[in-house]
C-alpha positions as CSV (number, residue, x, y, z in Angstrom):
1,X,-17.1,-14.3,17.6
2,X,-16.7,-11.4,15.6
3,X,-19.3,-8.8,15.5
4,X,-19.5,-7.9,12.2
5,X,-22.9,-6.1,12.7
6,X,-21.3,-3.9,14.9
7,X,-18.4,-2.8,12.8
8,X,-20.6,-2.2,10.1
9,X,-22.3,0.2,11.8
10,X,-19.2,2.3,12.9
11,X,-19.0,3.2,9.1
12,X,-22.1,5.5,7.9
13,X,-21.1,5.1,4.8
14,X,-23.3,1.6,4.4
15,X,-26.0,4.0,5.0
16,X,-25.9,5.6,2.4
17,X,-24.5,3.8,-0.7
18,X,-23.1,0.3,-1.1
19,X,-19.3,1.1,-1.2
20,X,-16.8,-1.4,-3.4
21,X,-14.2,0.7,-4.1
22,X,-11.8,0.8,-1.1
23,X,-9.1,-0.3,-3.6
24,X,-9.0,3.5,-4.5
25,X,-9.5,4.4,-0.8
26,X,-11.2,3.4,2.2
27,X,-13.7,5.3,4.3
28,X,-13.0,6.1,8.1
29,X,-15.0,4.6,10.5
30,X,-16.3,6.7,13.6
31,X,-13.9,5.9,16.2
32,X,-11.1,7.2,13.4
33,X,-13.3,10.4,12.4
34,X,-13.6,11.4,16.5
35,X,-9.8,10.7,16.7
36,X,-8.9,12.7,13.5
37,X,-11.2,15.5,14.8
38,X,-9.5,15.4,18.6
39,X,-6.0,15.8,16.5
40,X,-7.4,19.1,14.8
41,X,-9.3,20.6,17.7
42,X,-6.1,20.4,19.6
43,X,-4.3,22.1,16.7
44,X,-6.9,24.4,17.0
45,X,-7.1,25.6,20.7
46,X,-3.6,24.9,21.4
47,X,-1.5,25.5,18.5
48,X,1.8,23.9,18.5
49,X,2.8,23.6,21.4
50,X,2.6,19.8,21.5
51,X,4.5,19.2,18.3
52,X,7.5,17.7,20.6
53,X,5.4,15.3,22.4
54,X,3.6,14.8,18.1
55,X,6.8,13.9,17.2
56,X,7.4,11.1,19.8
57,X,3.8,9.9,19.3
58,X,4.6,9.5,15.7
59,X,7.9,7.9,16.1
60,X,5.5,5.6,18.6
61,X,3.9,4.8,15.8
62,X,6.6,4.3,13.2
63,X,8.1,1.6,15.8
64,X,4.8,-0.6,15.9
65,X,4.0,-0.5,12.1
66,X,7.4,-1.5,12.2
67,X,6.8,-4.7,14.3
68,X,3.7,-5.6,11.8
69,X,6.6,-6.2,9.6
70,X,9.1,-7.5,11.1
71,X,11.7,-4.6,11.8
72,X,13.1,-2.5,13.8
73,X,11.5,1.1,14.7
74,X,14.2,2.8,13.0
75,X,13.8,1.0,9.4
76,X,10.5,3.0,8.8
77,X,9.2,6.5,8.3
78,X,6.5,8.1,5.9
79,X,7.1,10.0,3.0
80,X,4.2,12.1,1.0
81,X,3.0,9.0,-1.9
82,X,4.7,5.6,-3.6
83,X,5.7,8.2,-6.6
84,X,7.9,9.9,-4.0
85,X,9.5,6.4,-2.9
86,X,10.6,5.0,-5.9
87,X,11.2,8.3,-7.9
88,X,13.5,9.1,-4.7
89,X,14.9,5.1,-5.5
90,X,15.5,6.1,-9.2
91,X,17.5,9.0,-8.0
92,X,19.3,7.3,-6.1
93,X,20.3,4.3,-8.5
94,X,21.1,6.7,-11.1
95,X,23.4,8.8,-9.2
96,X,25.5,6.2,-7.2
97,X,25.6,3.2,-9.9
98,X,28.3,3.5,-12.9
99,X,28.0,0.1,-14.6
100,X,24.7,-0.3,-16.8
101,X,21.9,-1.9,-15.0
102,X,18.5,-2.7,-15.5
103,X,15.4,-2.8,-13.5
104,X,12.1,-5.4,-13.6
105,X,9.2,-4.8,-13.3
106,X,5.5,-6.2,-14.2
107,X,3.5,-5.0,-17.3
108,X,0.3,-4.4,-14.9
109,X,2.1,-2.2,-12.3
110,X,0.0,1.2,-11.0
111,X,2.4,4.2,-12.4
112,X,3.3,4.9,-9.4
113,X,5.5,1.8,-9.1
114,X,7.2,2.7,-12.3
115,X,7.1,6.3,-13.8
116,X,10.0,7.3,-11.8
117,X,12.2,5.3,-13.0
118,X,11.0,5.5,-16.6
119,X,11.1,9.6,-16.1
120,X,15.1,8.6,-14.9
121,X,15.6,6.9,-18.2
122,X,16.3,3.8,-16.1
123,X,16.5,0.7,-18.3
124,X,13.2,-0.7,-17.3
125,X,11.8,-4.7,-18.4
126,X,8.5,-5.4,-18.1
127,X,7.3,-9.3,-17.5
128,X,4.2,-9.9,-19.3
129,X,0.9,-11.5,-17.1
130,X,-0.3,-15.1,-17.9
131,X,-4.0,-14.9,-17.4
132,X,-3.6,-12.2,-14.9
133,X,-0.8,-13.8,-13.3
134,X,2.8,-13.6,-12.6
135,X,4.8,-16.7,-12.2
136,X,8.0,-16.3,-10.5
137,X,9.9,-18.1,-13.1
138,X,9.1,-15.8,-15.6
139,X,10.1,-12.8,-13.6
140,X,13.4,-15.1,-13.0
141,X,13.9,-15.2,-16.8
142,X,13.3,-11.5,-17.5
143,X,16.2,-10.9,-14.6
144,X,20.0,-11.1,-15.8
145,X,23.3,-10.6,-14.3
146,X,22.6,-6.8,-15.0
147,X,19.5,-6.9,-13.0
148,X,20.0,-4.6,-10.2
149,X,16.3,-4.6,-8.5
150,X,13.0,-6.1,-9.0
151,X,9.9,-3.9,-8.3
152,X,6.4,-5.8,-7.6
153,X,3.5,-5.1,-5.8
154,X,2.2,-7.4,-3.3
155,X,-1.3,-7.5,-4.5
156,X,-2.3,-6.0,-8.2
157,X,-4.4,-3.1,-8.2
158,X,-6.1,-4.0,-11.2
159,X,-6.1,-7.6,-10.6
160,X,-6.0,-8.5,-7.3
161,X,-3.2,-11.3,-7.6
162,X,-1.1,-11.6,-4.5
163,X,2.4,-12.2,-5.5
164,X,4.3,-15.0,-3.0
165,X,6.7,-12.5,-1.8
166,X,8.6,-15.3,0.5
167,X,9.7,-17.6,-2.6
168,X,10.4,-14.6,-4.8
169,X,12.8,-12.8,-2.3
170,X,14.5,-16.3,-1.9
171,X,15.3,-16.5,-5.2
172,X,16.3,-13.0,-6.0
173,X,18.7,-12.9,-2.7
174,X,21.1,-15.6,-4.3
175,X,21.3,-13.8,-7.0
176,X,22.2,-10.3,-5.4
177,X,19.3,-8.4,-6.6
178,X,17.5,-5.8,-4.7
179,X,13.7,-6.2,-3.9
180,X,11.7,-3.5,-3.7
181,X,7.2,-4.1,-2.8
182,X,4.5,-1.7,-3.0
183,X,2.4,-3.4,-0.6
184,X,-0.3,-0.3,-1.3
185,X,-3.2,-3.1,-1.7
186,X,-2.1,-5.2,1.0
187,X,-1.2,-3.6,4.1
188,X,-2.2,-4.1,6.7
189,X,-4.6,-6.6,5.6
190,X,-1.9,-9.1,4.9
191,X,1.1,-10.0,6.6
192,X,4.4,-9.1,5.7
193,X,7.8,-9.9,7.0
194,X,10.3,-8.0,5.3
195,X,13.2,-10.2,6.9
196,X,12.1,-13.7,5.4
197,X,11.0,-12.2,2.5
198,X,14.4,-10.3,2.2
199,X,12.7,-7.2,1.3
200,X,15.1,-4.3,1.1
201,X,12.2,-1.3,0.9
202,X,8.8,-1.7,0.9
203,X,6.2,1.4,0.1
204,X,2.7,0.8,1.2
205,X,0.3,4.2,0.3
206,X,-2.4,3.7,3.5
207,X,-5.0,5.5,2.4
208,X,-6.3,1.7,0.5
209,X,-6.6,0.0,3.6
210,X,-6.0,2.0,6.8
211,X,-9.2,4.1,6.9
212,X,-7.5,7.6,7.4
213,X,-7.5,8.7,3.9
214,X,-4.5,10.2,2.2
215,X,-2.2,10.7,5.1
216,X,1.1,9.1,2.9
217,X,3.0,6.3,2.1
218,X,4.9,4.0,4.7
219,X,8.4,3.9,3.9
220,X,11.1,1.4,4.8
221,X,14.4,0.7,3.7
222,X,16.6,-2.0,5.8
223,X,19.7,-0.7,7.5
224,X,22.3,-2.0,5.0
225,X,20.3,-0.6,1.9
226,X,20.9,3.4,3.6
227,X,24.3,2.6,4.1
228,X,25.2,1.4,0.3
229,X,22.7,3.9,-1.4
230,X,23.2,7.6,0.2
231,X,19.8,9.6,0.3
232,X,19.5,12.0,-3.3
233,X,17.8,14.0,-0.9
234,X,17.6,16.1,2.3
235,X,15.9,19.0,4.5
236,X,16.4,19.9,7.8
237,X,14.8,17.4,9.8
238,X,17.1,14.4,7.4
239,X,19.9,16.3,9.3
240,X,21.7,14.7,12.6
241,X,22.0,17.8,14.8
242,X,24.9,18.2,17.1
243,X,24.9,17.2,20.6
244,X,23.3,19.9,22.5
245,X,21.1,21.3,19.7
246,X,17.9,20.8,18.6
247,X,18.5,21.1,14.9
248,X,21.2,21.7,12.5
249,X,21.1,25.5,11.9
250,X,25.3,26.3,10.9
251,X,25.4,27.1,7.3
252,X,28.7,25.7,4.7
253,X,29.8,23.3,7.9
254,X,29.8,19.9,7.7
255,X,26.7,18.1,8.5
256,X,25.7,14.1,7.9
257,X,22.2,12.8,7.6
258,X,20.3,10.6,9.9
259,X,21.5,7.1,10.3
260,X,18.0,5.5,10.9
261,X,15.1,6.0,7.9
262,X,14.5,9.8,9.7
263,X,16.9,10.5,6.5
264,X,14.6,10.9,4.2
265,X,12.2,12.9,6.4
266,X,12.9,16.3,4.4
267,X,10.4,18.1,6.2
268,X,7.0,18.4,8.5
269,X,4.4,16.8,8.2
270,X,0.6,16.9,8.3
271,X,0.8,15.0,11.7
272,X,-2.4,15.3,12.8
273,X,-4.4,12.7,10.4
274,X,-1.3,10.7,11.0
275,X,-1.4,10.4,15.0
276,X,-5.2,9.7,14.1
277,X,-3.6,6.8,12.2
278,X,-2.5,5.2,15.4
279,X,-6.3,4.8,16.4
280,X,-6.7,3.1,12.6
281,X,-4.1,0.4,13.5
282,X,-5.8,0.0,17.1
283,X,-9.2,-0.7,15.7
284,X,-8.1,-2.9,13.2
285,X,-5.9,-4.6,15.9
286,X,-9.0,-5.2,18.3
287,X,-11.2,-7.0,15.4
288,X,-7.7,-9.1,14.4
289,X,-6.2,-9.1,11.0
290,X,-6.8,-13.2,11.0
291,X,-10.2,-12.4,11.5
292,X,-10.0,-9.7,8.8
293,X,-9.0,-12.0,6.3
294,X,-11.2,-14.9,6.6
295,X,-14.2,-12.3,6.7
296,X,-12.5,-10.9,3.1
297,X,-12.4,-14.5,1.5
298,X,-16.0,-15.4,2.7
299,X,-17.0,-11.9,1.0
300,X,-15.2,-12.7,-2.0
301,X,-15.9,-16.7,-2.0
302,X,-19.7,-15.6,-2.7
303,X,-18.5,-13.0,-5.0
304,X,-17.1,-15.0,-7.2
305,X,-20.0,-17.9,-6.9
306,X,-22.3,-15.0,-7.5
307,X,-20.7,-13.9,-10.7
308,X,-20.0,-17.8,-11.9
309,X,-23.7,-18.5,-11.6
310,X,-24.3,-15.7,-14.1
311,X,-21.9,-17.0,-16.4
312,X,-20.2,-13.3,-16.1
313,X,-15.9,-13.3,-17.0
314,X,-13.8,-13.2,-13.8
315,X,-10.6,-11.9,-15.2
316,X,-8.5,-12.0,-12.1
317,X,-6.9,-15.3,-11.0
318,X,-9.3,-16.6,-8.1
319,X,-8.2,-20.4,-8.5
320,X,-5.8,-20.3,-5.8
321,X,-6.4,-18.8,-2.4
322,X,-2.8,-17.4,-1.5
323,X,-3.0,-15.6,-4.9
324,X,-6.4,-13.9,-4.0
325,X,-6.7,-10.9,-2.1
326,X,-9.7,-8.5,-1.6
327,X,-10.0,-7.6,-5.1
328,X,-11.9,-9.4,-7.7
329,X,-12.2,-8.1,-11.4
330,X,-14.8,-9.3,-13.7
331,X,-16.1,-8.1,-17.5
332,X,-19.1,-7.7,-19.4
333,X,-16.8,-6.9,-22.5
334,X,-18.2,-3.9,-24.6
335,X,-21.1,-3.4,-21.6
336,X,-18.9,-2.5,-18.9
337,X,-19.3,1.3,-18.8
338,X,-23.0,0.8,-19.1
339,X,-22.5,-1.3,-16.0
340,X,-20.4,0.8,-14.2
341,X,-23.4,3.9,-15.2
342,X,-26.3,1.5,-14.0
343,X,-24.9,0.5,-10.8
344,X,-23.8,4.2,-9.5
345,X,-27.3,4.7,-10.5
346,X,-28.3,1.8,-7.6
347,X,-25.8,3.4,-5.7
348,X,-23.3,1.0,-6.1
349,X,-19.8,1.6,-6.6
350,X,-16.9,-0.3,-8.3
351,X,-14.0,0.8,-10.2
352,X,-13.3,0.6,-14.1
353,X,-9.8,-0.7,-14.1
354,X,-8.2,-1.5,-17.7
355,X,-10.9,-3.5,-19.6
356,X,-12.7,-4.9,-16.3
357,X,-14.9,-3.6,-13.7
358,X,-13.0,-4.0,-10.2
359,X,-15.2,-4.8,-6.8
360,X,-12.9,-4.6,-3.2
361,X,-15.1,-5.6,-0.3
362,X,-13.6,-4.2,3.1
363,X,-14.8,-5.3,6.7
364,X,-18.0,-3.0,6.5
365,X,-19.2,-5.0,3.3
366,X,-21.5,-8.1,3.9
367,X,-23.5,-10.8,1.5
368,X,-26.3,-8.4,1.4
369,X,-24.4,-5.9,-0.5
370,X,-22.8,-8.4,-2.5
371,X,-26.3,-9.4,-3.4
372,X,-27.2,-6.1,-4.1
373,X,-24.5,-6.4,-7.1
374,X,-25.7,-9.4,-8.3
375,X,-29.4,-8.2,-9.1
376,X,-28.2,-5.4,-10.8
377,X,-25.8,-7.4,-13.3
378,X,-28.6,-10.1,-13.5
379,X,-30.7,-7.7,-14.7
380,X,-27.9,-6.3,-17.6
C-alpha cells in the first residue's frame, strides 16, 4: 500500500502553503533537491571534467524516457521549451513544402502550441470546444485534403480534458496527416505510446509534472518524420563528426547532420538539473504511475463532489473519466479574482486560467487540503 504520508512529507512545500498549481510547475521533492545539489557540487569542485561520462548519462536517460513511450533511444532528445519545438516545426513546413497547406489546431491551445506557426504565417484552423470539449469528429471536419498536420495537446491546460490520442491518430493516419502532441500536462503522469497512437512528434515541457523545474522540453520525432522534413536548424553538436574525431571542426567542407533526434541538439546544455531529472523519473517509478493516477482521480473525485455540494460551476468536462486528468476548473463568475485574492490570503494557491479558477492536485496533495479549499469558497 502506498504511503502517501510519507511522500507528502518529502515535499516541504505542504508545510508551508497548500500548493494547487503544479499545472504551472511542480515543486521538487527532497530526494530531487539532494540530487540536483550533488549535480552542482560536482560542477563545482570538479569542473568539467565529467561532461563525457554527462553526456552518456543523459543519452541514458533520453533512451528510458524513450521506453515510457514507446520508442527507441534515438527518437528523443530535449530542446530548450514547446515554443522551440513547434516554431522549429513551422520552419521546417514552410521551407520544405510548396503546395498550400494548412494546419489544425484547437481554439483553447497554450501559445506555445501555436504562435510559431501563426508567427510563420502558416494557414492555421482553429476547432471550436463544445462545453470544454473536443470531439474527434469535429477536429475530422475542420481537416481537408490540404491538411498537412494536426496539433493537440494531450490534456488542456486550461481545462484539463484529455484528448483520446489512440482513436484520433487512427483516424488521421488514413488520411496522411501528421500528428503532432504537446503532452506538457500529461507526462509522465499518463501513458503514452507514440506507435499506436501514430504520433509523429510529441513535445512534453517537464517542468508540469517532473518535479525538476524548468530543465526543457522532451522532444521526439519518429525516424521517418527526420528523414522527409530536414532540420531548419543546426550547431555543432547536430553535426555527425568523422570517424576518428570528436567533433566536426573543417570549415566550407561538407558535413551532414545527425541521423538519430541528436540533430536538433544545436548546442550544450544545462545538464546538471537534467541528470537530476533521472532521479525525478526514479522516484516517480518507485511510487508507480498506476498508483499515481488512481491517487489523482480520488483527489479530484472529492474535488469535484466538494464543489457540486456548493452548487459552485465546474467548467471543465469531468463526466467521463478518460477525459479527466489532474486539472479541474471551476467559476464563481464575476467573483473569481476575489477568490483567487482570498485564498492566497489562506495560503492557498490556484491558477486564474481564462474565465475560471484552475486547481491541479499532484501526489503531495491530500483530502485535507482539498478541504481546506472548500471552507474558503463556502465561506465566499
Amino acid at each position: 500500500m502506498t504511503d502517501w504520508k510519507k511522500i507528502r512529507s518529502d515535499f516541504p512545500i505542504t508545510k508551508n502553503m497548500t500548493y494547487f498549481h503544479s499545472a504551472a510547475m511542480s515543486p521538487s521533492p527532497t530526494p530531487v533537491l539532494n540530487a540536483i545539489l550533488k549535480e552542482y557540487r560536482k560542477l563545482h569542485t570538479q569542473g568539467d571534467t565529467h561532461w563525457t561520462k554527462d553526456i552518456k548519462k543523459f543519452r541514458k536517460l533520453c533512451s528510458e524516457l524513450a521506453g515510457m513511450i514507446h520508442t527507441k533511444g534515438d527518437d528523443v532528445t530535449f530542446v530548450q521549451n514547446t515554443s522551440s519545438v513547434m516554431s522549429l516545426l513551422a520552419m521546417t513546413f514552410k521551407n520544405h513544402i510548396r503546395k498550400p497547406f494548412n494546419i489544425v489546431s484547437m481554439e483553447d491551445e497554450f501559445p506555445a502550441s501555436t504562435i510559431g506557426y501563426e508567427y510563420q504565417g502558416l494557414d492555421m484552423r482553429y476547432v471550436q470546444p463544445v462545453e470544454a470539449r473536443y470531439p474527434i469528429d469535429n477536429i475530422l471536419k475542420l481537416s481537408d485534403r490540404n491538411t498537412l498536420a494536426v496539433v493537440t495537446s494531450h490534456v488542456q491546460y486550461a481545462t484539463g480534458f484529455r484528448q483520446d490520442l489512440k482513436t484520433l491518430g487512427e483516424e488521421l493516419k488514413k488520411r496522411g496527416i501528421l500528428f503532432i502532441v504537446n503532452a506538457t500536462q500529461s507526462f509522465p503522469f499518463f501513458p503514452i505510446n507514440v506507435r499506436s497512437m501514430n504520433i509523429e512528434v510529441l513535445s512534453a515541457s517537464v517542468h508540469k509534472w517532473g518535479f525538476t523545474g524548468h530543465i526543457g522540453t522532451l522532444f521526439y520525432t519518429s525516424s521517418l518524420f527526420r528523414k522527409k522534413y530536414p532540420s531548419p536548424w543546426a550547431g555543432w553538436m547536430s553535426v555527425a563528426p568523422e570517424e576518428g574525431s570528436l567533433i566536426h571542426t573543417a570549415k566550407n567542407t561538407p558535413f551532414r547532420l545527425h541521423e538519430t533526434a541528436e540533430r536538433y541538439i544545436i548546442g550544450t546544455y544545462n545538464l546538471q538539473p537534467l541528470l537530476a531529472f533521472q532521479t525525478a523519473m526514479d522516484y516517480l517509478k518507485t511510487i508507480g504511475f498506476q498508483n499515481i493516477r488512481t491517487r489523482v482521480m480520488e483527489l479530484t473525485d472529492y474535488l469535484i463532489r466538494g464543489l457540486e455540494k456548493l452548487e459552485i460551476k465546474i467548467t471543465s468536462p469531468v463526466a467521463r473519466k478518460k477525459e479527466r486528468s489532474a486539472i479541474v476548473t471551476f467559476t464563481l463568475e464575476d467573483k473569481n479574482k476575489q477568490c483567487i485574492k482570498t485564498l492566497a490570503k489562506n495560503k492557498i494557491f490556484v491558477g486564474a486560467r481564462g474565465e475560471g479558477i484552475r486547481v491541479s492536485v499532484n501526489i503531495f496533495n491530500n483530502f485535507e487540503d482539498i478541504d481546506c479549499l472548500l471552507n474558503v469558497l463556502k465561506s465566499l
